[in-house]
C-alpha positions as CSV (number, residue, x, y, z in Angstrom):
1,X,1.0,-68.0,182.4
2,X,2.3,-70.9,184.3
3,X,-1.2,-73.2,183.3
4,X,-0.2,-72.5,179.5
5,X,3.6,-73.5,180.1
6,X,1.8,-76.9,181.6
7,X,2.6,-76.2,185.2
8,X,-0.2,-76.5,188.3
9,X,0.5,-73.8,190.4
10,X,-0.5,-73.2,193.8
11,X,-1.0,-69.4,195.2
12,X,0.8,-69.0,198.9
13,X,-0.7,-66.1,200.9
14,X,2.8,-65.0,202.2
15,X,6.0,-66.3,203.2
16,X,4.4,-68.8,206.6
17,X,1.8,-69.6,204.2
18,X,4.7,-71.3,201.5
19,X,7.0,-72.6,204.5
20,X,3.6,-74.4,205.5
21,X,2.4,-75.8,202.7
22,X,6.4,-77.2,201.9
23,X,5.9,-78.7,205.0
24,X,2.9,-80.5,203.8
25,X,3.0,-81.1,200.6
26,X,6.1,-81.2,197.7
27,X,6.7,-79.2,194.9
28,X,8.7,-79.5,191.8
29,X,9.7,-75.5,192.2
30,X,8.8,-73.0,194.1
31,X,8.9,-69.3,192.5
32,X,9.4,-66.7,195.0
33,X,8.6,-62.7,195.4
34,X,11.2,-61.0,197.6
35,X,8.2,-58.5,198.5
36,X,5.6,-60.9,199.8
37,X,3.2,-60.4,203.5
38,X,4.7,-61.4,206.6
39,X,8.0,-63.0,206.0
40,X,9.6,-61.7,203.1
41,X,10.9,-63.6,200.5
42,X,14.5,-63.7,201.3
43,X,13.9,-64.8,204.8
44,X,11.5,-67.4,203.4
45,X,13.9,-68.6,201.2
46,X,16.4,-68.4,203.5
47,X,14.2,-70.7,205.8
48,X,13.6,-73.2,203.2
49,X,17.3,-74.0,202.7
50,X,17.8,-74.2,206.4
51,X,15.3,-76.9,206.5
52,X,16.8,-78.6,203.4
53,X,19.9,-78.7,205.7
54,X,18.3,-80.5,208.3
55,X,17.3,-83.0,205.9
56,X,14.0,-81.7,204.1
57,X,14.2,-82.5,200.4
58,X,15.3,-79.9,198.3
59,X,12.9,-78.0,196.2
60,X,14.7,-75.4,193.6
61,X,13.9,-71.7,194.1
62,X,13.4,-69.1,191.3
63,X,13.2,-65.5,193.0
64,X,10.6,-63.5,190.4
65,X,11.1,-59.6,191.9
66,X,10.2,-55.9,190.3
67,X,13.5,-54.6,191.8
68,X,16.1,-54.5,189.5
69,X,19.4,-53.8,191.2
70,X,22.2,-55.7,191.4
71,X,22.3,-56.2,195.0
72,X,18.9,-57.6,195.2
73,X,19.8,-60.3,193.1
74,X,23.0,-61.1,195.6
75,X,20.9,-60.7,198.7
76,X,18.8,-63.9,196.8
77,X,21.7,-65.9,196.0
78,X,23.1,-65.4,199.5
79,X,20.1,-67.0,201.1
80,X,19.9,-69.9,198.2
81,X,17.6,-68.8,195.1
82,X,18.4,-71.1,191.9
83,X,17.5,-68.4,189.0
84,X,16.6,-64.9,189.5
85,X,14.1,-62.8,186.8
86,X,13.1,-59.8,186.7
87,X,9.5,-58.5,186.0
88,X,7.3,-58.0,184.1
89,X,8.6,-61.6,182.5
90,X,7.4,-62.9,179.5
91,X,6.3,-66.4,179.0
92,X,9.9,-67.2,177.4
93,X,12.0,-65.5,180.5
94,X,9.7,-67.7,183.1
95,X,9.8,-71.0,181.3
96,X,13.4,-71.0,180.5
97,X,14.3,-70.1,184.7
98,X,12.3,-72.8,185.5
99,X,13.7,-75.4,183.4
100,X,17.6,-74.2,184.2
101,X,16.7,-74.6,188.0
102,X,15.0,-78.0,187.4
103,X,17.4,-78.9,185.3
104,X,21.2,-77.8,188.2
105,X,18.4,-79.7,190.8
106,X,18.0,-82.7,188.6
107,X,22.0,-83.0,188.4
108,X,22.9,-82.4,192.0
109,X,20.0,-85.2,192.9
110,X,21.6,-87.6,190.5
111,X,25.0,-87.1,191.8
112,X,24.5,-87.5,195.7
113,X,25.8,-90.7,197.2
114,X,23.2,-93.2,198.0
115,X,22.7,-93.6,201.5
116,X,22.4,-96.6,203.5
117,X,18.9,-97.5,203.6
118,X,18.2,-96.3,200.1
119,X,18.5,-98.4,196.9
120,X,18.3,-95.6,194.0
121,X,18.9,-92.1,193.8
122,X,15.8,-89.9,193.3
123,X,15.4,-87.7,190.6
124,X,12.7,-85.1,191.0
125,X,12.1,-85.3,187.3
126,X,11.3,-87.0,184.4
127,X,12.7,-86.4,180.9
128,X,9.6,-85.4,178.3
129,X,11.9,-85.6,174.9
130,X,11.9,-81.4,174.9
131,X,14.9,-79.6,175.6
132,X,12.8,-78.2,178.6
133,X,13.0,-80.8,181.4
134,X,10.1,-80.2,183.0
135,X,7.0,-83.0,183.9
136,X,4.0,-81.9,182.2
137,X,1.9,-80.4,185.2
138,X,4.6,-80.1,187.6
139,X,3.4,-78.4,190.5
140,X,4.7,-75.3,191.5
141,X,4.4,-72.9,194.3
142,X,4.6,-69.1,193.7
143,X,3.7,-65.8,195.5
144,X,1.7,-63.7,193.0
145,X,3.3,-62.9,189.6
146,X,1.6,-60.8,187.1
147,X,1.1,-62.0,183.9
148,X,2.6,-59.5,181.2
149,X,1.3,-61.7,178.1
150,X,-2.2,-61.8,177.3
151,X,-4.5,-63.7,179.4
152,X,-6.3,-66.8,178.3
């Protein structure tokens, strides 16, 4: 689903897997399952903003979970998740998630203070003329999300 949207996703195998590969490499967003191996998705989450606190760049966080209740949707905005859906998610549901969290991360970028030793604010994106703001082939990381639409 996410290569027809235009995306180039990037399978973690658990929560240490996705705090590694942050670590590593960057991603435009990363789409997280609150029920994943090892550390779970909250925690992961939770991690990723703590490290954004130390001064990791921020990467926007769209918590994709099965559970419908209420309070697991808080317990992801407590530990910092952009956009919550709920599965099975449709082509429609995923794309427009992605493209509100891009878009809030995209404004809070442009509107920090330049610092010191930097000349112009970065903006993790880069407008494509649709209403959607995302890149073509933005990278994203994800846990595994099934695919309720027909696969290609």
């Amino acid at each position: 689903m996410l290569r027809r949207l235009g995306h180039i996703p990037e399978l973690s195998d658990g929560g240490e897997d996705a705090l590694a590969r942050l670590e590593r490499d960057r991603f435009d967003i990363v789409l997280m399952d609150g029920s994943m191996p090892g550390i779970d998705g909250f925690e992961t989450t939770r991690r990723i903003r703590a490290r954004e606190k130390a001064g990791a760049r921020r990467t926007p966080i769209v918590a994709v979970t099965a559970i419908t209740t209420e309070d697991y949707a808080e317990r992801f905005r407590i530990v910092g998740a952009d956009e919550i859906i709920f599965k099975p998610i449709s082509a429609a549901v995923l794309e427009e998630a992605i493209a509100k969290a891009l878009a809030a991360d995209a404004a809070n970028v442009l509107e920090l203070p330049l610092g010191p030793q930097s000349s112009s604010a970065v903006a993790p994106l880069k407008a494509t003329g649709s209403a959607c703001p995302i890149e073509a082939n933005s990278t994203v990381a994800y846990s595994a999300i099934e695919d309720t639409e027909s696969r290609d």
